[in-house]
N, C-alpha and C positions, 0 to 999 in steps of 0.2 A: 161184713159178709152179706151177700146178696140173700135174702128169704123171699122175694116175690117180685116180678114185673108184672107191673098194670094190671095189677090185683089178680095176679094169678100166682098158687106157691110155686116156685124152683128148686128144684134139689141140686146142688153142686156139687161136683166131683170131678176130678181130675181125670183126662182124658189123653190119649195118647197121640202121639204124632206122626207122618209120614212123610217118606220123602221118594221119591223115584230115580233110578240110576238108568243109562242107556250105552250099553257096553257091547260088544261082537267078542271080546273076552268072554262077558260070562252067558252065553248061548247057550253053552254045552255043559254048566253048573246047571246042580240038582238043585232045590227050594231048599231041603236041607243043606247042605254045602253051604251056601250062601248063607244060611241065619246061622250056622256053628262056625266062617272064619269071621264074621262081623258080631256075633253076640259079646264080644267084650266090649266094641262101639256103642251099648245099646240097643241093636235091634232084638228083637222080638219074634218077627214075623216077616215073610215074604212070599211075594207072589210075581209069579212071571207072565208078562205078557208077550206073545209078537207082534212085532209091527211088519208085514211085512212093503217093501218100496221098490216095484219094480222087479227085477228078479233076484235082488235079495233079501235078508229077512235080520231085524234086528231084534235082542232081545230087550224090552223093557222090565227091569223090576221093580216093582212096589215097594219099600220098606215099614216096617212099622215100627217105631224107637219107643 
């Protein structure tokens, strides 16, 4: 187990991870929605972004597992 880089101490702890989805499906899903049909995959957390390209508009989600 790691205790210090180049004489500095670290604490270690396990940290989580992300992933992003980009769907025109789920535009219209709420933050909830989306982390209660995926919370048996894992996720945790979500956040919606738009993109939008022109005169339409795509939703990106963030995940967090």
């Amino acid at each position: 187990m790691l205790f210090g880089l180049a004489g500095v101490p670290v604490k270690i702890s396990p940290h989580t991870s992300r992933g992003a989805i980009r769907s025109r499906d789920i535009a219209g899903c709420s933050v909830e929605e989306i982390v209660e049909e995926l919370q048996p995959q894992g996720v945790t957390a979500a956040v919606l972004i738009y993109v939008t390209d022109g005169d339409s508009s795509i939703a990106d989600v963030v995940l967090t597992l």
